[in-house]
FIKOLZA-1660 file (N, C-alpha, C; in steps of 0.1 Angstrom, whole numbers, plus 5000, padded with zeros to 4 digits):
% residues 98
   i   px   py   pz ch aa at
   1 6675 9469 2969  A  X  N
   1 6686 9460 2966  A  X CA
   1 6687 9458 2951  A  X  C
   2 6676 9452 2942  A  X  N
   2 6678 9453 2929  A  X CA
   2 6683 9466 2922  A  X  C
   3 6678 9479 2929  A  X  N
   3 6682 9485 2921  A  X CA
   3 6700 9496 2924  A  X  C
   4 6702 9491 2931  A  X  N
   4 6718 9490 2936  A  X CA
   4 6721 9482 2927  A  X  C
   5 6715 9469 2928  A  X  N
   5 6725 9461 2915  A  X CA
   5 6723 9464 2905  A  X  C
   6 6713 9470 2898  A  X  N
   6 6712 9477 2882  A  X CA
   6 6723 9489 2879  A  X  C
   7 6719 9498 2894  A  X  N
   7 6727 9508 2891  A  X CA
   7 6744 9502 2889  A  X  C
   8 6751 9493 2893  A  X  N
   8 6763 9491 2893  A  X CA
   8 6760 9486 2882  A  X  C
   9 6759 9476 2875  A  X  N
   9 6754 9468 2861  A  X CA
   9 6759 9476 2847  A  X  C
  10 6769 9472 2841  A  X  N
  10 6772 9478 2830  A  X CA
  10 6761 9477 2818  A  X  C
  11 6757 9487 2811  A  X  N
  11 6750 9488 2802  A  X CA
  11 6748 9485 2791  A  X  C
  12 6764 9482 2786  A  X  N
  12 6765 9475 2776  A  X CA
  12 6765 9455 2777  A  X  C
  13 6766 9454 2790  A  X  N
  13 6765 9443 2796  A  X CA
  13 6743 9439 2792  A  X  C
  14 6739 9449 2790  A  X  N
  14 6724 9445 2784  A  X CA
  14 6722 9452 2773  A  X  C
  15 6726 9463 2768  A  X  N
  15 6721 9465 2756  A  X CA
  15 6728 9453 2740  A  X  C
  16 6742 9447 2744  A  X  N
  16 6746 9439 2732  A  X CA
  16 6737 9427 2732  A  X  C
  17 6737 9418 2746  A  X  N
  17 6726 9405 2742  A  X CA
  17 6710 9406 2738  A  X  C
  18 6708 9419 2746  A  X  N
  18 6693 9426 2740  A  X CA
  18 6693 9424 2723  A  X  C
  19 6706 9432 2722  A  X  N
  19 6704 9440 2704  A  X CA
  19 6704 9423 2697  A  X  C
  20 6712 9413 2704  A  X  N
  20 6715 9399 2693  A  X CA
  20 6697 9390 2694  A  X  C
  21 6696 9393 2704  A  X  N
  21 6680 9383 2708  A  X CA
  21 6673 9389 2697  A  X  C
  22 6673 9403 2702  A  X  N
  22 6660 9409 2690  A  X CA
  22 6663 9408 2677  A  X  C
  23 6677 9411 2673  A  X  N
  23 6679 9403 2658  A  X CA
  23 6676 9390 2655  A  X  C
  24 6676 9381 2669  A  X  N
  24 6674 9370 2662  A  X CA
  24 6663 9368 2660  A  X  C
  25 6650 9372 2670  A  X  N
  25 6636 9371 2666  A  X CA
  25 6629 9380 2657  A  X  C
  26 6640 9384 2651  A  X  N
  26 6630 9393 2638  A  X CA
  26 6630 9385 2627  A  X  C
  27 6614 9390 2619  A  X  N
  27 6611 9384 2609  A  X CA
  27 6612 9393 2600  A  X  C
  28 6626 9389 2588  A  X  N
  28 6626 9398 2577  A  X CA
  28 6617 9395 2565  A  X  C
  29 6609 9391 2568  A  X  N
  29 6597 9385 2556  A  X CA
  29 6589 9394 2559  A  X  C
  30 6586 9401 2573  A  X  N
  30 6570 9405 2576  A  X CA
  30 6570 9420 2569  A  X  C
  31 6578 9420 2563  A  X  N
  31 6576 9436 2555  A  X CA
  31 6570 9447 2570  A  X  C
  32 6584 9445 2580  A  X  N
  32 6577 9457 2590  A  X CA
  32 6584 9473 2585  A  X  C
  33 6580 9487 2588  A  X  N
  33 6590 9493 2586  A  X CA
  33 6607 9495 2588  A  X  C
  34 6610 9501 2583  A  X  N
  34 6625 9501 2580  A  X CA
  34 6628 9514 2594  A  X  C
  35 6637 9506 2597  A  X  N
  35 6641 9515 2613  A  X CA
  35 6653 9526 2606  A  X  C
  36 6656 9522 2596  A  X  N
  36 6671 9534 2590  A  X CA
  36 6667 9545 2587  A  X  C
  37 6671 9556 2594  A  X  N
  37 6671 9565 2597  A  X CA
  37 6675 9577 2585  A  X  C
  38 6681 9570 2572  A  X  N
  38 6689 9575 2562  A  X CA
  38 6673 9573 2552  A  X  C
  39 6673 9559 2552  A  X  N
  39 6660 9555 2544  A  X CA
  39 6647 9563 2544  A  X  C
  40 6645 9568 2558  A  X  N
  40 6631 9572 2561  A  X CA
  40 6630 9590 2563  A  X  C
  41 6646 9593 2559  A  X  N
  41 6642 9603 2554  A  X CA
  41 6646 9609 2541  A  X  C
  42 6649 9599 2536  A  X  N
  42 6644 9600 2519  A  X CA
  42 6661 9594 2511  A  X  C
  43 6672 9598 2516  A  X  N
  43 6687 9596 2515  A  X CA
  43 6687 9575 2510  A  X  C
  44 6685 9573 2493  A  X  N
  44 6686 9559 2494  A  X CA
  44 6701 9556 2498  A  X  C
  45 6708 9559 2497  A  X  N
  45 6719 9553 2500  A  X CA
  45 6729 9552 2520  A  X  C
  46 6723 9542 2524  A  X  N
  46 6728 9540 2538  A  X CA
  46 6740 9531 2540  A  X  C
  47 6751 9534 2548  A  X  N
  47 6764 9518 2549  A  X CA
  47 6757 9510 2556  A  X  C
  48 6749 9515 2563  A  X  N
  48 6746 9499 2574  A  X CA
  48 6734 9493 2571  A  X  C
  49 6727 9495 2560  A  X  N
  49 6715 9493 2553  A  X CA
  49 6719 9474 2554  A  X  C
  50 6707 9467 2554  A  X  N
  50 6707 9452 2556  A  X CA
  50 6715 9446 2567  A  X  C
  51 6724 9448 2575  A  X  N
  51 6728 9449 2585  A  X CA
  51 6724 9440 2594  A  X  C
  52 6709 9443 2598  A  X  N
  52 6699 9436 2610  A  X CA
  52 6697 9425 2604  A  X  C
  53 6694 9424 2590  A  X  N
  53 6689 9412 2583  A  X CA
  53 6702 9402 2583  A  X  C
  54 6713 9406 2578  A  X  N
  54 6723 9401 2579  A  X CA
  54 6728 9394 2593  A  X  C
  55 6723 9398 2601  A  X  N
  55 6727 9391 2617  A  X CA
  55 6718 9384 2617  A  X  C
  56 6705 9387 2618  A  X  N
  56 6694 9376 2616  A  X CA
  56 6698 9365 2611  A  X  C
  57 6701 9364 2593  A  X  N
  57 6706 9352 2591  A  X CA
  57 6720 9345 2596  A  X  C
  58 6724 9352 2599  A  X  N
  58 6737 9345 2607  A  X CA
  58 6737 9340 2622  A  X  C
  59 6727 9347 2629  A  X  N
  59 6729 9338 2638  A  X CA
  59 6716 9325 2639  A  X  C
  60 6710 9326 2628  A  X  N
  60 6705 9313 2623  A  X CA
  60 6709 9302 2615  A  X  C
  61 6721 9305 2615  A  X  N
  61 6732 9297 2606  A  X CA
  61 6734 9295 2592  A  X  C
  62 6725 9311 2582  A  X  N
  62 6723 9309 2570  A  X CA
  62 6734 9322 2565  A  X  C
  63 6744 9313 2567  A  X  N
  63 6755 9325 2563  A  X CA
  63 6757 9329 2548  A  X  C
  64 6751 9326 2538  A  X  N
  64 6755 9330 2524  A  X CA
  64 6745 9339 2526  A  X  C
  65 6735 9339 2531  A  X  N
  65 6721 9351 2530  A  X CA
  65 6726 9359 2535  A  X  C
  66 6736 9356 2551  A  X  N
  66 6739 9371 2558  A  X CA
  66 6751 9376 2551  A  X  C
  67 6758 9373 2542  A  X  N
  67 6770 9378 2537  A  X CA
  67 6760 9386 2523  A  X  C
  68 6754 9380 2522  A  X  N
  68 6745 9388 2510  A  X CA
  68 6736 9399 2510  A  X  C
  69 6734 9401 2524  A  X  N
  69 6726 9412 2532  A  X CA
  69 6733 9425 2534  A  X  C
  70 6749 9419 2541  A  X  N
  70 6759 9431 2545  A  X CA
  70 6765 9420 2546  A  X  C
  71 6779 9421 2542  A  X  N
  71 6791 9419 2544  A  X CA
  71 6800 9418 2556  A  X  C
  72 6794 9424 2564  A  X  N
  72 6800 9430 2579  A  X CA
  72 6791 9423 2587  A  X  C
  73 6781 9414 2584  A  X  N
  73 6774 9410 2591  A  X CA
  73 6780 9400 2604  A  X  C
  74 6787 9391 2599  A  X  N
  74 6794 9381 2605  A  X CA
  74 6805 9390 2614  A  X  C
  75 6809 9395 2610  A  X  N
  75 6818 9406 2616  A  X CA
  75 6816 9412 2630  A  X  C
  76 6803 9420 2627  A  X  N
  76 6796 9425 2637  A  X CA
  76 6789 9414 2650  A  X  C
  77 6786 9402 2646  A  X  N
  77 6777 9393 2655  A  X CA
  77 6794 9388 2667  A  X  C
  78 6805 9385 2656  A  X  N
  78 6815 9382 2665  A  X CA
  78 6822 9390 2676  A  X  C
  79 6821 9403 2668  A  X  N
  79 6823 9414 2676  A  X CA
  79 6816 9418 2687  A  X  C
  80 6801 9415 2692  A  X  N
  80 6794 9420 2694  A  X CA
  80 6795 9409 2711  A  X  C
  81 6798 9395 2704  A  X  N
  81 6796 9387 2714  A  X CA
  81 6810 9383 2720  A  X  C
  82 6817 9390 2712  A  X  N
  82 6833 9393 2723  A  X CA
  82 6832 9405 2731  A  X  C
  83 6826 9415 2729  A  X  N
  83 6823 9425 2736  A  X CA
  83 6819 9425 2749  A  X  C
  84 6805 9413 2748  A  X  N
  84 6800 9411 2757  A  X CA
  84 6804 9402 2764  A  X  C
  85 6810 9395 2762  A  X  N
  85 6821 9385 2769  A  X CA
  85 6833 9394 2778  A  X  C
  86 6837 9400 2775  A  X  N
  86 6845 9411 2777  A  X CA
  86 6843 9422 2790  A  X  C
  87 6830 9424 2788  A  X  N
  87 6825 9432 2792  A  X CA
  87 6820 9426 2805  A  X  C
  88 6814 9414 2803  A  X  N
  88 6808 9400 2814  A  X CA
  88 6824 9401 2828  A  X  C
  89 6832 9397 2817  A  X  N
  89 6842 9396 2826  A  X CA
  89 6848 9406 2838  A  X  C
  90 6849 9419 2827  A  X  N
  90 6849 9427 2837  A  X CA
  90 6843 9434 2852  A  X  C
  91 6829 9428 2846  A  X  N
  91 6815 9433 2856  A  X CA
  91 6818 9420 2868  A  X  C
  92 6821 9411 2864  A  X  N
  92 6821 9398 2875  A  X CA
  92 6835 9403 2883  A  X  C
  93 6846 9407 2878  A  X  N
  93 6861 9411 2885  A  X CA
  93 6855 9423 2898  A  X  C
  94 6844 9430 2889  A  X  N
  94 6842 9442 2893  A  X CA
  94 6836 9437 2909  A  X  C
  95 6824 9432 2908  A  X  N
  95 6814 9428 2916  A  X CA
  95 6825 9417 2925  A  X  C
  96 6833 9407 2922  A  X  N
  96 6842 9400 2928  A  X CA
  96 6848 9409 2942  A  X  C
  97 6856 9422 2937  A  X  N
  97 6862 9429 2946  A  X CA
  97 6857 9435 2957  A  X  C
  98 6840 9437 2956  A  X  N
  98 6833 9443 2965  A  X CA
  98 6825 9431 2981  A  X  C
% end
């Protein structure tokens, strides 16, 4: 039974609130490694570099930090939770019909 319902379950339907939780419980102070993929193989220059950090502060309500992180930051958190709003909706219409 559960896994009938996963299987129907849109994916993006868990990977967007996944990606926002875990940005919000990260600690950019703890000096963990850098997950950029540009960075760690030697290329300093990345666009989405501070990114994570940037949603971090924003969805903790320190928005001058997250605009100072990446610029798209705010952008992206709105985007991300219209998506999944979006996305919500669809899956409930979906599951409604059946």
């Amino acid at each position: 039974m559960i896994f009938t319902f996963l299987k129907k379950l849109h994916l993006e339907l868990l990977a967007w609130p996944a990606g926002l939780i875990c940005l919000f419980f990260l600690d950019p102070a703890a000096g963990q490694p850098s997950l950029c993929l540009f960075k760690n193989i030697g290329i300093p220059f990345c666009p989405g570099c501070g990114l994570g950090h940037g949603i971090h502060f924003f969805l903790h309500g320190r928005w001058q930090e997250a605009v100072h992180h990446h610029w798209l930051a705010p952008v992206t958190v709105v985007m991300l939770i219209y998506r999944t709003v979006q996305v919500a909706r669809f899956q409930y219409a979906e599951f409604k019909l059946q």
